[in-house]
KEDREN-255896 format. One record per residue: residue number from 1; x negated, y, z of N, C-alpha, C in turn. Coordinates in steps of 0.2 Angstrom, whole numbers. Example, Ala and Ser with C-alpha at 12.3 -4.5 7.8 and 13.67 -1.06 7.14 Angstrom:
KEDREN-255896
[1 [-66 -28 39] [-62 -22 39] [-66 -16 39]],
[2 [-64 -11 35] [-68 -5 36] [-64 0 39]],
end
This chain:
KEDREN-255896
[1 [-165 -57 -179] [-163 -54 -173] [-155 -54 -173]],
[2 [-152 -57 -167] [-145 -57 -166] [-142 -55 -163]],
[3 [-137 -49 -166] [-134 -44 -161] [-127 -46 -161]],
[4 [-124 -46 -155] [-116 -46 -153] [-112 -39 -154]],
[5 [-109 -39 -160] [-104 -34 -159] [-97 -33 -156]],
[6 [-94 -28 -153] [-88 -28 -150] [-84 -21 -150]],
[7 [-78 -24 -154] [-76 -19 -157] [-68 -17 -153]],
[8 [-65 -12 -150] [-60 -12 -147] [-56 -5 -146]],
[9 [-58 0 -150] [-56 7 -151] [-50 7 -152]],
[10 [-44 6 -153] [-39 3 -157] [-34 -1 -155]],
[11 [-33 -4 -160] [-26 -10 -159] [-31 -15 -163]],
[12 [-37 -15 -164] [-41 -24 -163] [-46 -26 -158]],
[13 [-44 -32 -156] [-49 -33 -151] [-54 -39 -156]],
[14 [-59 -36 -157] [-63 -39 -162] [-71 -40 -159]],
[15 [-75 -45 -162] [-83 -48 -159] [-86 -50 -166]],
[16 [-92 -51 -167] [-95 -53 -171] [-103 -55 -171]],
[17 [-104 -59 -172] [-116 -60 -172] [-116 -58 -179]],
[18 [-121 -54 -178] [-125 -52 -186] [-132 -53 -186]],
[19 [-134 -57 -191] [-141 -58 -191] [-146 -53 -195]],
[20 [-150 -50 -190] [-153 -42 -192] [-150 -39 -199]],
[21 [-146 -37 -196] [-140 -32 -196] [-135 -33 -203]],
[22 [-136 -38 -206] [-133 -40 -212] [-130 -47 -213]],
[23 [-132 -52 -210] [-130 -58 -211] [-126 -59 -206]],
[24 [-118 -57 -209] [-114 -60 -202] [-111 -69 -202]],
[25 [-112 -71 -195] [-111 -76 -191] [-105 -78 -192]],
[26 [-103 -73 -188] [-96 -75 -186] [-93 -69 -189]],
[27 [-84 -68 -186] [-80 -63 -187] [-73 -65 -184]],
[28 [-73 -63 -179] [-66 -63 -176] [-62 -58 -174]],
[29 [-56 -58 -176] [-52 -51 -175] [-45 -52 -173]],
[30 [-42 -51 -168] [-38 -52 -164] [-33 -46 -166]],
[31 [-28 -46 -171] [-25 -39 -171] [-18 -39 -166]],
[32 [-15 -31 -167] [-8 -30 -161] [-3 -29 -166]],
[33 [-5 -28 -175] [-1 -25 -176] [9 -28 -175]],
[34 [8 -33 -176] [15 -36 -174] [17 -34 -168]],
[35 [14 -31 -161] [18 -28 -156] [19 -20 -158]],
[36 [16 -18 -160] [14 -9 -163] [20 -9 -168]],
[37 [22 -15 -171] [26 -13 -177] [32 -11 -173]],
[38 [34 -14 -168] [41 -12 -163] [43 -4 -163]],
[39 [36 -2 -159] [37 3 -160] [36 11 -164]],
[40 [33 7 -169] [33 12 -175] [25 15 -174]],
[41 [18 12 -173] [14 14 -171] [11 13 -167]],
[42 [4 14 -164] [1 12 -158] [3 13 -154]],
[43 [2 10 -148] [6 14 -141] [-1 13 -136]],
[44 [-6 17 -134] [-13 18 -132] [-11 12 -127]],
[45 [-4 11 -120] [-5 9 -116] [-4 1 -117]],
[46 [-1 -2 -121] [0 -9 -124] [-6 -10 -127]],
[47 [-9 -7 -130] [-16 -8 -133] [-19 -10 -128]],
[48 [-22 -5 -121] [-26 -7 -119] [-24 -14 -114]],
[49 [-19 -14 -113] [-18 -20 -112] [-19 -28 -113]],
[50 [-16 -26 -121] [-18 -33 -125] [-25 -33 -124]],
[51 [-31 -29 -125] [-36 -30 -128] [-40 -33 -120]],
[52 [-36 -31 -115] [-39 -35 -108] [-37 -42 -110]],
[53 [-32 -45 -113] [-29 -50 -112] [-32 -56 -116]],
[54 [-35 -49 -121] [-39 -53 -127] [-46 -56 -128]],
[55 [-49 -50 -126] [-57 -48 -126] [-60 -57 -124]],
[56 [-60 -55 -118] [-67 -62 -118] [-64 -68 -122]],
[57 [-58 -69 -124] [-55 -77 -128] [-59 -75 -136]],
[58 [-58 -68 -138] [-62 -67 -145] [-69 -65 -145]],
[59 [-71 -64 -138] [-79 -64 -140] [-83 -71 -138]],
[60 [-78 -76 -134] [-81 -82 -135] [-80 -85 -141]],
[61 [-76 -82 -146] [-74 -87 -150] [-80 -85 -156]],
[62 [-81 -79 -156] [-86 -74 -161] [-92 -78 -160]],
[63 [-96 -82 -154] [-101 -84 -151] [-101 -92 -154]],
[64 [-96 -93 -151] [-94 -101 -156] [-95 -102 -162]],
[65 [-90 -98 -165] [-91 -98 -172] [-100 -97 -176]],
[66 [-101 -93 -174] [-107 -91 -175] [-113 -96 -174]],
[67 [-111 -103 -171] [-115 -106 -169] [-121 -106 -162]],
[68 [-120 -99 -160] [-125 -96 -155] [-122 -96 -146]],
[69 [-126 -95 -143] [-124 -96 -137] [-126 -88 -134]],
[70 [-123 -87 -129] [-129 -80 -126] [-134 -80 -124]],
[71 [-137 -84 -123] [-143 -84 -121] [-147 -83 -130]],
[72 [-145 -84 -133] [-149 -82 -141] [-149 -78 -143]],
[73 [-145 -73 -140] [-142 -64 -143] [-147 -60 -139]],
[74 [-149 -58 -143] [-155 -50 -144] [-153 -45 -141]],
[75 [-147 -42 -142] [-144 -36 -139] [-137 -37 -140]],
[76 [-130 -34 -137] [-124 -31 -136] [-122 -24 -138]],
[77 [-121 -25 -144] [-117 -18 -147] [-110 -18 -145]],
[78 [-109 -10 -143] [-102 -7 -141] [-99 -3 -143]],
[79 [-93 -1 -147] [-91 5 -150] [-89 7 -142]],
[80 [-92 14 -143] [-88 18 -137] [-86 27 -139]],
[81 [-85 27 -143] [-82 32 -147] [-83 33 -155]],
[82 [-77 38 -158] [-73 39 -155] [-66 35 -155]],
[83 [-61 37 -153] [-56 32 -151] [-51 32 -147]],
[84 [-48 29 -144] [-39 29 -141] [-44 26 -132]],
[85 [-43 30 -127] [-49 30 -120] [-47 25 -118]],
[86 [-41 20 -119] [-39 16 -116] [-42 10 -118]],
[87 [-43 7 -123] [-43 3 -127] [-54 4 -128]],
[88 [-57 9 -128] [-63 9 -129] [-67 5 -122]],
[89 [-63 9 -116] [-67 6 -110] [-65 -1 -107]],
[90 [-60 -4 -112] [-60 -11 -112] [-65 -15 -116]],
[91 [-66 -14 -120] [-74 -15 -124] [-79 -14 -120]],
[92 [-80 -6 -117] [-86 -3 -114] [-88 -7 -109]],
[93 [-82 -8 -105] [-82 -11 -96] [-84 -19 -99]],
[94 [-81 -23 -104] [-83 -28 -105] [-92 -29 -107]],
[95 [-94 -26 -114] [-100 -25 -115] [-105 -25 -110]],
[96 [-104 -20 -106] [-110 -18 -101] [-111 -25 -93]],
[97 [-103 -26 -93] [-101 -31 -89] [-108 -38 -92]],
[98 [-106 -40 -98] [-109 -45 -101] [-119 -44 -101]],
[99 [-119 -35 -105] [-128 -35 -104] [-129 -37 -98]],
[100 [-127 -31 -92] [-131 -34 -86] [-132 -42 -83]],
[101 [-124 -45 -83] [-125 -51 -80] [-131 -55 -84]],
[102 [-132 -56 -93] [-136 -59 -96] [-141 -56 -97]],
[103 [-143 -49 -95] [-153 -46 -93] [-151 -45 -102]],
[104 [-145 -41 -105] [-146 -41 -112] [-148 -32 -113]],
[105 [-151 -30 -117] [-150 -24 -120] [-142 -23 -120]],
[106 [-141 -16 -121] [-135 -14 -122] [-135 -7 -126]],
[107 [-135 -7 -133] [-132 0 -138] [-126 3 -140]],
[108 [-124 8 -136] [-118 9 -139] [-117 12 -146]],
[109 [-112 9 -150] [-111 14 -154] [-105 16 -160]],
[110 [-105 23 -165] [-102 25 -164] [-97 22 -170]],
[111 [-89 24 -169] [-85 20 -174] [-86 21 -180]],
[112 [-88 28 -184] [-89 29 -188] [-96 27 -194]],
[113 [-101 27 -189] [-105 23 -193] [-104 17 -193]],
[114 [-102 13 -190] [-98 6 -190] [-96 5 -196]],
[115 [-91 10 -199] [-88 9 -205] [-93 9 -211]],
[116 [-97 17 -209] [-103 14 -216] [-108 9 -215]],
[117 [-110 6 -207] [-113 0 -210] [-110 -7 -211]],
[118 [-104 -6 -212] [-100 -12 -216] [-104 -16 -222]],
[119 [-107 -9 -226] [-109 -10 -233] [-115 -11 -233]],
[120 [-120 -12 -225] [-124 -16 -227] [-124 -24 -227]],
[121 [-118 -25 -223] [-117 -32 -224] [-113 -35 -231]],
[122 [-109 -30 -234] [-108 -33 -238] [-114 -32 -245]],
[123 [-116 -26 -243] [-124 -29 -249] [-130 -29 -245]],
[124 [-134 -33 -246] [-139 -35 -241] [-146 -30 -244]],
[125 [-143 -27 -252] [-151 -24 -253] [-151 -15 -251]],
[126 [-142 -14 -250] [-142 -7 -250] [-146 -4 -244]],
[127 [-149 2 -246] [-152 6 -240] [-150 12 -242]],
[128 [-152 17 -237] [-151 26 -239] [-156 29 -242]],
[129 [-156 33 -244] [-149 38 -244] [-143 34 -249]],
[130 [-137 37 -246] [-132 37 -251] [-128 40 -247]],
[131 [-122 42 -252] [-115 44 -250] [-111 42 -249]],
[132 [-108 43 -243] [-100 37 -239] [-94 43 -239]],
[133 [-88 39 -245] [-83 41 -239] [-80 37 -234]],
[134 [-78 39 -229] [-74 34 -224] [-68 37 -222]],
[135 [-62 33 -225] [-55 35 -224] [-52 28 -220]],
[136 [-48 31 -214] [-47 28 -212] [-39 29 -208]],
[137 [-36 27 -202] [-30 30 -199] [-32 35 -195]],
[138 [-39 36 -194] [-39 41 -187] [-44 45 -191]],
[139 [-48 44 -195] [-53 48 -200] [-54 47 -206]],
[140 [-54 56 -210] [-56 54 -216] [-64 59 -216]],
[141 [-70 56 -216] [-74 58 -216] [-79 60 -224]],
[142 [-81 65 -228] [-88 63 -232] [-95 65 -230]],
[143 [-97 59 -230] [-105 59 -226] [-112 57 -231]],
[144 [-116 61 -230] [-121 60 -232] [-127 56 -228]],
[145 [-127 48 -230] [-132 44 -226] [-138 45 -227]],
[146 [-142 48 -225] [-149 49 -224] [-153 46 -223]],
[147 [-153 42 -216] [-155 35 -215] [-153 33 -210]],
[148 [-156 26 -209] [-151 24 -205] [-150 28 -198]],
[149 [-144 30 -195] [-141 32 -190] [-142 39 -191]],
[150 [-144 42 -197] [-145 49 -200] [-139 52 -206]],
[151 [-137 55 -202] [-129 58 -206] [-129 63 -207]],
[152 [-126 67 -211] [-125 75 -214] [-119 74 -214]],
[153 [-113 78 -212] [-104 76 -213] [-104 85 -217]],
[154 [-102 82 -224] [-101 87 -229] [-95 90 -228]],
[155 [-88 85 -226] [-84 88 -224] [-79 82 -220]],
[156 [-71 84 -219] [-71 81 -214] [-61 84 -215]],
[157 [-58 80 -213] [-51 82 -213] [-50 85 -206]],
[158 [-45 93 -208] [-45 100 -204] [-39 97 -198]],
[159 [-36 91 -202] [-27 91 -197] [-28 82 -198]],
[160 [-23 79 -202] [-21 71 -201] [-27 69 -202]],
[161 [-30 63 -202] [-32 59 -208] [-28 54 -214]],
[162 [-31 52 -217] [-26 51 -223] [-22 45 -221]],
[163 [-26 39 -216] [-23 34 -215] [-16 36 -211]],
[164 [-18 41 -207] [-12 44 -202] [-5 47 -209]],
[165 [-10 50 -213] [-3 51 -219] [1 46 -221]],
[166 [-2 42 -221] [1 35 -228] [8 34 -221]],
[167 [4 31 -214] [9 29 -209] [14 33 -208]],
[168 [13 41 -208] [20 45 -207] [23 45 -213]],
[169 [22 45 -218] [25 44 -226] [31 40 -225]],
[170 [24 35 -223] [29 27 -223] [37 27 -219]],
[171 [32 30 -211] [40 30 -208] [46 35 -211]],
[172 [44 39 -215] [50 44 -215] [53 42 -224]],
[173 [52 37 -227] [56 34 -231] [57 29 -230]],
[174 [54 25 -224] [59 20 -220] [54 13 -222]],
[175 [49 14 -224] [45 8 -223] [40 6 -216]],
[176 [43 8 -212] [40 7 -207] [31 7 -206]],
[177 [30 4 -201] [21 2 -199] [18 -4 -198]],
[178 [13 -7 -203] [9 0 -205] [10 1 -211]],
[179 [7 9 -210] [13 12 -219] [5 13 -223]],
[180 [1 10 -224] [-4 9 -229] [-3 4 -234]],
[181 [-2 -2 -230] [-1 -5 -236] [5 -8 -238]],
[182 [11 -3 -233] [18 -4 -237] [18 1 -242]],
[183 [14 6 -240] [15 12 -248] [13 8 -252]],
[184 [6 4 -254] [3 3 -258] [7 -3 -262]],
[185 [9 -8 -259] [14 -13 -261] [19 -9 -265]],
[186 [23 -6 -263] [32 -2 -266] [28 3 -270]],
[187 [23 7 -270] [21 10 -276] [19 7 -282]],
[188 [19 1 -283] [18 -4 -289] [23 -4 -293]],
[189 [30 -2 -292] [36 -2 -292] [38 6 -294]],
[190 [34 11 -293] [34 18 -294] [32 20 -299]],
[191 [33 26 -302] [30 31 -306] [27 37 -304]],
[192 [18 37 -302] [16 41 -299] [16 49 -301]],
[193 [19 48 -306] [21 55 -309] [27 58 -306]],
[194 [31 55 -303] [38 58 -305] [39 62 -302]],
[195 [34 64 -296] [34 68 -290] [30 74 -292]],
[196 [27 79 -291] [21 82 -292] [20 85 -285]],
[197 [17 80 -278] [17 83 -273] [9 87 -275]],
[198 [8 93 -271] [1 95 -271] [-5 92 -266]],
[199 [-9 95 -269] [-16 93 -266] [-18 97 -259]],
[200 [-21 98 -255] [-23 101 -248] [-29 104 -251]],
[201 [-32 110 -249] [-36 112 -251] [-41 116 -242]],
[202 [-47 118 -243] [-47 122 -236] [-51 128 -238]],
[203 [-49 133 -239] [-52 140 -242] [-60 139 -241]],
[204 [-63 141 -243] [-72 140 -239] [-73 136 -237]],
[205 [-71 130 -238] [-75 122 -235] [-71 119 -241]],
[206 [-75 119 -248] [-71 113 -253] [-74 107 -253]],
[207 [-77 104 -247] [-76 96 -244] [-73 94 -239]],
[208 [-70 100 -236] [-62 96 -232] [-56 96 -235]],
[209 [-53 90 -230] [-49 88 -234] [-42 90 -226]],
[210 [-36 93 -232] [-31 92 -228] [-23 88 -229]],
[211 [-21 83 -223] [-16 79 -228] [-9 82 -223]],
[212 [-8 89 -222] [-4 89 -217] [1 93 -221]],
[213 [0 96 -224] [4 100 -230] [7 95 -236]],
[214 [2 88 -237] [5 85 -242] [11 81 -239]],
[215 [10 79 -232] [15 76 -228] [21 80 -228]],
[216 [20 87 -226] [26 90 -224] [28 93 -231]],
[217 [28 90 -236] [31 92 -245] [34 85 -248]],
[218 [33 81 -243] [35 75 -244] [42 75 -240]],
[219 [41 76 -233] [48 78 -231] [51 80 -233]],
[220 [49 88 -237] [54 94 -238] [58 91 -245]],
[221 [54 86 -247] [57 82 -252] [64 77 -251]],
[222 [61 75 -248] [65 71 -245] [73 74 -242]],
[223 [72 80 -237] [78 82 -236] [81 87 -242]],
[224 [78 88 -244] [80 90 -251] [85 87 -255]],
[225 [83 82 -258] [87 74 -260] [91 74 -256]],
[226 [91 75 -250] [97 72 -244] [103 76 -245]],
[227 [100 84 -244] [106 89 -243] [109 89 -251]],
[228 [108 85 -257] [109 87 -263] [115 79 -263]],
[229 [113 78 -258] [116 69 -261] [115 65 -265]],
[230 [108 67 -265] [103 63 -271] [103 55 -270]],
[231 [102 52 -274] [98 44 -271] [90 46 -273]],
[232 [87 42 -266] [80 44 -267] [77 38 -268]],
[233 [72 37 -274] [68 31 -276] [60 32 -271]],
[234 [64 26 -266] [57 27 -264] [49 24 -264]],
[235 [50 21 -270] [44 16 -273] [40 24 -280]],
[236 [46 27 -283] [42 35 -285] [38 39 -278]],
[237 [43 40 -273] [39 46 -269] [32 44 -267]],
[238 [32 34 -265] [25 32 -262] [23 32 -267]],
[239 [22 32 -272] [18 32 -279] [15 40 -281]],
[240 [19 43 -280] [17 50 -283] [12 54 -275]],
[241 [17 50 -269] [11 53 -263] [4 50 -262]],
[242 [3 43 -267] [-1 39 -265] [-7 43 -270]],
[243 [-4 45 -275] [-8 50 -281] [-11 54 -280]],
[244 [-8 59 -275] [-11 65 -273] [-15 64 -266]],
[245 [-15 59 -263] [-20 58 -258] [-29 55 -260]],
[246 [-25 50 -266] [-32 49 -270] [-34 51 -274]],
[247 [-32 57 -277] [-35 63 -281] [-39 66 -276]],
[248 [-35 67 -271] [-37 73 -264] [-46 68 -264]],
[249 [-46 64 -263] [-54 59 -260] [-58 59 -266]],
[250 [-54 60 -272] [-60 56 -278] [-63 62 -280]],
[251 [-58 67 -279] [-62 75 -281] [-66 76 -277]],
[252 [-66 75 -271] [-72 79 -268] [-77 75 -269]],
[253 [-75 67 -270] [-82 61 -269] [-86 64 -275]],
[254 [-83 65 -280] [-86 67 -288] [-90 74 -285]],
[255 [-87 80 -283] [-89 84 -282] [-96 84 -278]],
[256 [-96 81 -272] [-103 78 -268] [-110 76 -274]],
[257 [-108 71 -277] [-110 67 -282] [-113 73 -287]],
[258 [-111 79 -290] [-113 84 -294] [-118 88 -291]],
[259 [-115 89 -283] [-119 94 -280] [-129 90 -277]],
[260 [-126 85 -275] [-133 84 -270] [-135 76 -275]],
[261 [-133 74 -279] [-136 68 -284] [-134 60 -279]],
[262 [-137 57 -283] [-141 49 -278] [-137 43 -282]],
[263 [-136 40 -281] [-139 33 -284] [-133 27 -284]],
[264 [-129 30 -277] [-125 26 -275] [-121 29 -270]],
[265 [-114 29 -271] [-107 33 -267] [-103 27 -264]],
[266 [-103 25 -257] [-100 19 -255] [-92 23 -251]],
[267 [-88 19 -250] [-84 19 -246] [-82 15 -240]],
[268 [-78 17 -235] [-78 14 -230] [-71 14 -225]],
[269 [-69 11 -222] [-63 14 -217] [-57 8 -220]],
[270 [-51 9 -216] [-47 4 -218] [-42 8 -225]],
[271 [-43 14 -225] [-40 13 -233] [-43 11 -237]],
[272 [-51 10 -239] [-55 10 -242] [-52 1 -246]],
[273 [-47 -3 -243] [-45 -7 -245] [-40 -5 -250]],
[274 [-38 1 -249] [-32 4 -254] [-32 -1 -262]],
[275 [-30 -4 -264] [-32 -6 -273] [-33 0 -277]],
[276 [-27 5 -275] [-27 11 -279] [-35 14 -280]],
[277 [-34 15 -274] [-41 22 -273] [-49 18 -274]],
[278 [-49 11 -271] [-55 8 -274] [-56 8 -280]],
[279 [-50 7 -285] [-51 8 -291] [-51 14 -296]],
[280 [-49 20 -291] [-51 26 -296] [-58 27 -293]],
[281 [-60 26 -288] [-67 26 -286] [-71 24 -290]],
[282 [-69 18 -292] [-74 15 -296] [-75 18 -305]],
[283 [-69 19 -306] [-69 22 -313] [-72 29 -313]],
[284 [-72 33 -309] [-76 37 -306] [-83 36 -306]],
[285 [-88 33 -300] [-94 32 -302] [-96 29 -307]],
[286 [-92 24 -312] [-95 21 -317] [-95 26 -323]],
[287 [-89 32 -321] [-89 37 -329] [-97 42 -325]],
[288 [-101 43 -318] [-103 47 -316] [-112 42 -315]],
[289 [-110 36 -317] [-117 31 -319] [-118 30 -314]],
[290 [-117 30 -309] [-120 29 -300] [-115 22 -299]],
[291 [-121 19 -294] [-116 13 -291] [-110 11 -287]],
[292 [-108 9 -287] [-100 9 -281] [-99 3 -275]],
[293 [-100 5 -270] [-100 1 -266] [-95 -1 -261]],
[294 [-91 -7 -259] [-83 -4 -255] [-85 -13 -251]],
[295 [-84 -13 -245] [-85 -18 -242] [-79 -23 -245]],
[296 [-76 -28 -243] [-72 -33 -243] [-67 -30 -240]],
[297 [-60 -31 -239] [-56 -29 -236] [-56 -30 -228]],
[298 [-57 -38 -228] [-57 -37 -219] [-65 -35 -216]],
[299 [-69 -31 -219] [-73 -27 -217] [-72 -18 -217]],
[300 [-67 -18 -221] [-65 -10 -220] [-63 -9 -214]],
[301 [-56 -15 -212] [-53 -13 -205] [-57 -13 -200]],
[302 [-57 -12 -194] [-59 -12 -190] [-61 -19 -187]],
[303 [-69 -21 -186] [-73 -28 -184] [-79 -26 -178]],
[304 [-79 -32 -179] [-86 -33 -173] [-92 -31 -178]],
[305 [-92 -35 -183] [-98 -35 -190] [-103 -29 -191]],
[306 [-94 -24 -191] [-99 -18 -194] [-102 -13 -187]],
[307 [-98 -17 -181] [-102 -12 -173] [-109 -17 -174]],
[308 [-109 -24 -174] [-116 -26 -174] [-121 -25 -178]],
[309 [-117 -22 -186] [-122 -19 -190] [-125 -14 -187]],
[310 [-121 -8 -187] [-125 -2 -183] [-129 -1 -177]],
[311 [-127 -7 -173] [-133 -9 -167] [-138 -10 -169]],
[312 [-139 -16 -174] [-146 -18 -175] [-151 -12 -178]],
[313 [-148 -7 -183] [-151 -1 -184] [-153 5 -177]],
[314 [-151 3 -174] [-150 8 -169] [-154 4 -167]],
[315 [-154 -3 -165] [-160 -6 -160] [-167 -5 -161]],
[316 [-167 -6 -168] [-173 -4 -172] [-176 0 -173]],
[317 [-172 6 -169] [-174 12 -168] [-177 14 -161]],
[318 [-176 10 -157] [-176 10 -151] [-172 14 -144]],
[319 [-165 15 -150] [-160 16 -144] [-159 13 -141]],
[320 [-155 14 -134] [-154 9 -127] [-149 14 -126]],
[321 [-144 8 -122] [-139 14 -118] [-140 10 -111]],
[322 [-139 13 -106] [-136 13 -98] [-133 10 -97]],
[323 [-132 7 -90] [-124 3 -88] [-118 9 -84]],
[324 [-124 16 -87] [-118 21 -86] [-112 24 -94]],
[325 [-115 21 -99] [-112 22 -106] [-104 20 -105]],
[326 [-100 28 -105] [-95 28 -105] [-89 28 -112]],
[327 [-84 28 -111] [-79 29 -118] [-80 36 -118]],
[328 [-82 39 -125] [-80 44 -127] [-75 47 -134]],
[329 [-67 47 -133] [-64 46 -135] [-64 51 -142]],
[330 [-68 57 -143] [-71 63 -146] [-77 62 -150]],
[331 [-80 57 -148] [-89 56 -150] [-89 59 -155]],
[332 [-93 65 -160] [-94 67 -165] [-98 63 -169]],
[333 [-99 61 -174] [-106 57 -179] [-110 61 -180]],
[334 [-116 57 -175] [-122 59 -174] [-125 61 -167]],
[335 [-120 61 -162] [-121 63 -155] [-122 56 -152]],
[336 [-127 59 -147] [-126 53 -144] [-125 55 -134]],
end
């Protein structure tokens, strides 16, 4: 079975074929980052613009590469929450534009399962249950996969997500956007010690995670060194903040792992490319004997791949959406 994915929540305008729901086709990803770096960040309104500019030239191109034509595609997968409203119902309006005119199915669905089923494409034999985190710029999620399109969310960031941390870190020692993988670069040059930022903690919920207290300890730092006429190393502060945001995730993934068992802790979202955190992950499950699962890098960010994955489970379920399936920029996981 061959589903079209279309992915546009954001600042990528991204398409994909998957062959029942694991063998991807194609993959094409159209990013903005080069306009957003101007200005420090996405800007929801140039987003949705580019991704008008973009869409049909990358979802022809996802169909080509793929060797398929539309008339061979099964159904049309569409992220339509959660996400930036602008940029969703460019996806939306294009998706549903396309089922109807080709008599196709249309399933919308949701960003966040997107990211966990990244990892069935990248392991063809994984099934659930298992454990996902999914950290990303907009979400940091710990979820309990049940089965397919079946999720328990154990906990869940109260304020930033972590990916939103790394980007304001970064702006405020002056590496710009995006500040995930400029921290992770300049902290190789760091001493993750030198700092002792703290951890986020949430009274009565110890699987939420909070990074807005780490952020603002990082400034306090920082003007601190300022008023003192300090020189400030900024390859130590990325290092020592990059530490406590991935102690912040590995505790609680272990802590999941103690409480409910299973077999296999996967990861997912665009930090989940971090070297740092995949790697303490891994030495993690491997001291805790469970398996570690982390997509490829360009399957963490945001693709078509991992919204086609999630349709074909969803289709196989026999969801269907309307050619009334709107953006929902909120969508909770697991609502439909």
């Amino acid at each position: 079975m061959l589903i079209l994915g279309i992915e546009s929540s954001c600042d990528e305008t991204a398409a994909s074929v998957v062959c029942d729901g694991r063998k991807m086709l194609s993959n094409e990803i159209s990013t903005q980052i080069p306009v957003h770096t101007l200005y420090g960040g996405v800007v929801p309104e140039i987003a949705s613009r580019k991704h008008i500019e973009r869409i049909s030239q990358v979802v022809d191109k996802a169909l080509s590469d793929s060797g398929c034509t539309l008339d061979d595609i099964d159904a049309i997968g569409v992220t339509y929450g959660p996400g930036l409203v602008g940029p969703l119902l460019v996806g939306v309006s294009f998706a549903k534009s396309m089922a109807y005119a080709a008599k196709k199915p249309l399933v919308g669905v949701h960003h966040i399962e997107g990211h966990i089923s990244a990892n069935y494409i990248e392991y063809e034999d994984l099934k659930p249950p298992f454990l996902c985190l999914v950290v990303s710029g907009g979400h940091t999620h710990l979820v309990r996969v049940k089965d397919y399109g079946e999720y328990e969310i154990l906990g869940r960031t109260v304020d930033d997500a972590a990916g939103e941390a790394f980007d304001k870190v970064a702006r405020a020692i002056g590496l710009g956007y995006p500040g995930g993988p400029k921290i992770e670069k300049i902290s190789h040059e760091g001493n993750p010690d030198a700092i002792a930022f703290p951890q986020g903690k949430v009274s009565d919920h110890p699987y939420d995670f909070s990074f807005s207290g780490l952020k603002s300890s990082v400034l306090n730092y920082l003007n601190e060194q300022k008023m003192k006429d300090n020189e400030i190393n900024r390859a130590d502060v990325a290092a020592s903040f990059q530490k406590s945001v991935v102690l912040s995730l590995v505790e609680r993934a272990e802590m999941a792992l103690d409480e409910f068992g299973g077999d296999t802790f996967a990861i997912a979202g665009g930090v989940s490319s971090n070297g740092t955190f995949r790697s303490a992950m891994e030495k993690m499950c491997k001291r805790k004997g469970v398996r570690f699962a982390a997509p490829r890098p360009i399957l963490c960010t945001d693709n078509g791949a991992m919204i086609a994955s999630a349709a074909y489970f969803d289709y196989m379920k026999g969801i269907r959406s309307g050619l009334d399936l709107n953006a929902v920029p909120n969508l909770k996981l697991g609502e439909r």
